[in-house]
N, C-alpha and C positions, 0 to 999 in steps of 0.2 A: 738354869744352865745356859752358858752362851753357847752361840752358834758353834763356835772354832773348837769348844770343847765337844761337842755331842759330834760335827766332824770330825773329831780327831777318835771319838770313841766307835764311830761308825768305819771308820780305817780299819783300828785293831781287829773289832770284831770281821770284817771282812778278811781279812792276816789270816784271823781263827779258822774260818770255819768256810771261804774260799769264796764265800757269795753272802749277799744281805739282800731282804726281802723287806719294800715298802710296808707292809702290816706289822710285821714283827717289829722293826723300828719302833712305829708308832706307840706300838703296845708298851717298849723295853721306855720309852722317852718319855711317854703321855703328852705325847706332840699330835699334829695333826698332819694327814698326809700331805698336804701341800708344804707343812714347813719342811718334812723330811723327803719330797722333792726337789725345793729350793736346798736343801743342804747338799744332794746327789749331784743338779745342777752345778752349782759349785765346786765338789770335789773332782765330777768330770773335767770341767774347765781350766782345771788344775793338773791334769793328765795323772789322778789319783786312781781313778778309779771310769768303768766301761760302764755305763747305762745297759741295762736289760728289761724287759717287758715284767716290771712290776719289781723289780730290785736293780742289783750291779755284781758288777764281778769285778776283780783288782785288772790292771789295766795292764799287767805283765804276763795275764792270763792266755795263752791262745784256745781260745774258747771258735770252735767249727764254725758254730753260725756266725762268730763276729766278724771270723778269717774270709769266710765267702761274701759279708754282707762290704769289707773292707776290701778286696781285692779291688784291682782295676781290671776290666772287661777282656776277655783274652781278646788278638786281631787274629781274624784266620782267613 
């Protein structure tokens, strides 16, 4: 499978089911984690998709920890 297909299949299923987990990938792909980091890295780059610690979430998501770790610092 090319890359741009296994990302494009890694999109939907994040569509699906709201979030994608680096192991599960691996396991559904029979890839190796680094390939399905490089594919994440990419899709991020792409403003497809948010990095999260050991997967991602869709990047239209307002996910709490993203909103806090993304804000700009209050001035007080």
């Amino acid at each position: 499978m090319k890359p741009a297909e296994r990302q494009d299949q890694i999109i939907a299923q994040l569509l699906e089911h709201g979030s994608v987990h680096i192991m599960e990938l691996c396991e559904r792909f029979q890839v190796s984690e680094g390939t399905i980091r490089n594919d994440l890295r990419t899709l991020e780059a792409q403003g497809r998709l948010i990095r999260t610690h050991g997967g991602a979430v869709p990047a239209d998501v307002a996910h709490p920890v993203l909103a806090r770790r993304n804000r700009a610092p209050s001035t007080i």
